[in-house]
C-alpha positions, 0 to 999 in steps of 0.5 A, spaced: 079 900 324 072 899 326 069 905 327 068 907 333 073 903 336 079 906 341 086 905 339 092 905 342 088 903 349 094 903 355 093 895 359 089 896 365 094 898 371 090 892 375 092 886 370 100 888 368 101 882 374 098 877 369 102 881 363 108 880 366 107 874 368 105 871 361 112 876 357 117 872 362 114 866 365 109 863 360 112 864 353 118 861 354 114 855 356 114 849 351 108 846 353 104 839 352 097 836 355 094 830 357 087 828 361 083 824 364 077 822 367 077 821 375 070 818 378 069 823 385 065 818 388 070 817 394 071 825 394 064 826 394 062 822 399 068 825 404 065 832 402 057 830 404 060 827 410 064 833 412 059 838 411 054 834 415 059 836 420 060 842 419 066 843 414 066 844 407 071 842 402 072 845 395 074 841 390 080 844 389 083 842 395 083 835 394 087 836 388 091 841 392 093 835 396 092 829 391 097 833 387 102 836 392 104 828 394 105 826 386 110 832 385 114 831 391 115 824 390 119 825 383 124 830 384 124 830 377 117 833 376 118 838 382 123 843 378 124 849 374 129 851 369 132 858 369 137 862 365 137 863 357 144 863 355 147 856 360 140 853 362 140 849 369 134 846 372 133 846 379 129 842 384 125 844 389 126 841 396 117 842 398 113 843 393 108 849 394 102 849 390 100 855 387 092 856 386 089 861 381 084 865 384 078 870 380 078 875 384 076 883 384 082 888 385 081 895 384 075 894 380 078 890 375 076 882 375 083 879 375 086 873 376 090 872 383 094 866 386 094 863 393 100 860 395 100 853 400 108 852 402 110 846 403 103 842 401 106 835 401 105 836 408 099 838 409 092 836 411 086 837 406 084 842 413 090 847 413 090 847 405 083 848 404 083 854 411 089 857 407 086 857 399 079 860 404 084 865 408 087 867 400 080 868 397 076 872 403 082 877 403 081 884 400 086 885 395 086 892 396 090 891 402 091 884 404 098 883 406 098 876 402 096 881 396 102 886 396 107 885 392 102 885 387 099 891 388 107 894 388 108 891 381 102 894 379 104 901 381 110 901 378 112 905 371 109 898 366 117 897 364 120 898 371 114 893 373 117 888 367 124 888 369 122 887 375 118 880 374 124 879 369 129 879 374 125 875 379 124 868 375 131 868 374 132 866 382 130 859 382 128 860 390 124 867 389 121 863 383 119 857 387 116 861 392 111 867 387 109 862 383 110 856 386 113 849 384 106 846 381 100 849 379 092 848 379 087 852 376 080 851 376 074 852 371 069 848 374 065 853 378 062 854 369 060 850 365 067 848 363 067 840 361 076 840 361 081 846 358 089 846 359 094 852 360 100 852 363 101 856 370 109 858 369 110 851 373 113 845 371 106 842 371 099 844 372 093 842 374 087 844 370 079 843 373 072 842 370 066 841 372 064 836 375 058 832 373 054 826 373 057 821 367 056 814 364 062 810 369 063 803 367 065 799 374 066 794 375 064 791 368 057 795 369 055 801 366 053 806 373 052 813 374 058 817 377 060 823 380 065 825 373 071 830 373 075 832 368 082 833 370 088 836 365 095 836 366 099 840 362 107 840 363 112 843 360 117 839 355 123 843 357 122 840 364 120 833 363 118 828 358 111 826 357 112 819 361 113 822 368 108 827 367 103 821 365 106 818 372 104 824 376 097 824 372 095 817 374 097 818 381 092 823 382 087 820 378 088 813 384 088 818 390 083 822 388 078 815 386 082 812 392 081 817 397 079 816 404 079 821 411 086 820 412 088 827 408 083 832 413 086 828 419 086 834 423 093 839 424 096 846 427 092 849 421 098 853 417 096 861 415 097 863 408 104 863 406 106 870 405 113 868 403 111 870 395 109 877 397 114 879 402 119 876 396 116 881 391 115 886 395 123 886 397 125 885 390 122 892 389 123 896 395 
């Protein structure tokens, strides 16, 4: 041991979500990742457009929105497996999105997740004023927020068993972690990464930058964005996975206003706290 270092250094309580998280989730993953490159030529335009209206979208949204419609048309895809000792896979009548979030909670810079139920009926409008609402929120006492706070307040092996009970519930599952995942980077100097979100699929964003794009047949400069797909094996095979890729990838180049087609704004599902805040009442 180097001198000075402290050992035996207890997790901070504020990250036992994400502890937990990873011990039942994500370790029993059996991940793969692809990408692509997307030209957010059409996107861009959409945004420049908007906010010369006075709206703003993140580039997340879009994602949200392009991805929601690829996982739902294959049930298949929008699936979770449960159980150790008679595995069975389950599948989800809507896809709800689950969306990491970096925020501060308790004085501790964590990672936070929003939920958009349902997202395959969703406008871009109601996604992107549901993600807003979820990272405008206080963590400290934000509904949205409790039933973290509450697992994080538990004795850390009592907190543990609880997520482990949880993630054995197909439907409470779904509606804590979501049915897919999207995760960004893109807001630093990241060109692409991969991780797996406790889902089925994840979606994980770069940055986007201007690159040398070749259209037709002409080198020109466009708006670039990496996007990485990382699924997990025991769900799907590396085909279908391939499929909801390239589905985002044309939605995404081919994109037009029709997704910010304005709607009843949905507020932020709270179906994921409540369910928690339930389970360990």
């Amino acid at each position: 041991m180097s001198p000075g270092s402290r050992p035996d250094i207890v997790p901070e309580r504020q990250r036992r979500h994400t502890l937990y998280f990873l011990e039942h989730a994500f370790a029993r993953q059996r991940t793969v990742s692809i990408d692509t490159e997307v030209d957010m030529t059409a996107v861009v335009a959409h945004r420049r457009a908007a906010r010369a209206e006075g709206r703003r979208y993140g580039l997340v949204s879009y994602v949200v929105w392009a991805g929601a419609r690829a996982v739902a048309a294959r049930p298949e895809v929008n699936s979770s497996l449960t159980g150790r000792i008679a595995p069975r896979l389950v599948r989800h009548p809507t896809a709800t999105a689950k969306v990491a979030l970096d925020r501060t909670f308790q004085g501790r810079r964590v990672v936070l997740s929003a939920l958009v139920p349902e997202a395959e009926r969703a406008t871009l409008d109601e996604i992107q004023d549901i993600i807003d609402r979820y990272r405008e929120a206080d963590p400290d006492v934000a509904p949205e927020f409790a039933g973290v706070r509450k697992v994080n307040q538990l004795p850390a092996l009592i907190g543990s068993l609880m997520f482990r009970r949880l993630m054995g519930r197909p439907a409470a599952r779904a509606a804590v972690l979501g049915t897919f995942s999207v995760s960004s980077l893109g807001h630093r100097p990241v060109d692409a990464f991969s991780g797996a979100g406790g889902t089925a699929v994840t979606l994980n964003v770069g940055q986007m930058r201007d690159r040398a794009w070749v259209r037709d047949g002409e080198v020109t400069v466009a708006p670039v964005m990496r996007v990485n797909l990382t699924f997990d094996h025991r769900v799907i095979d590396g085909a279908p996975a391939a499929d909801v890729l390239g589905d985002i990838k044309s939605t995404l180049e081919g994109f037009h206003a029709e997704g910010s087609a304005p709607g009843a704004a949905a507020g932020p599902s709270r179906a994921g706290a409540d369910r928690l805040s339930r389970l360990l009442e």
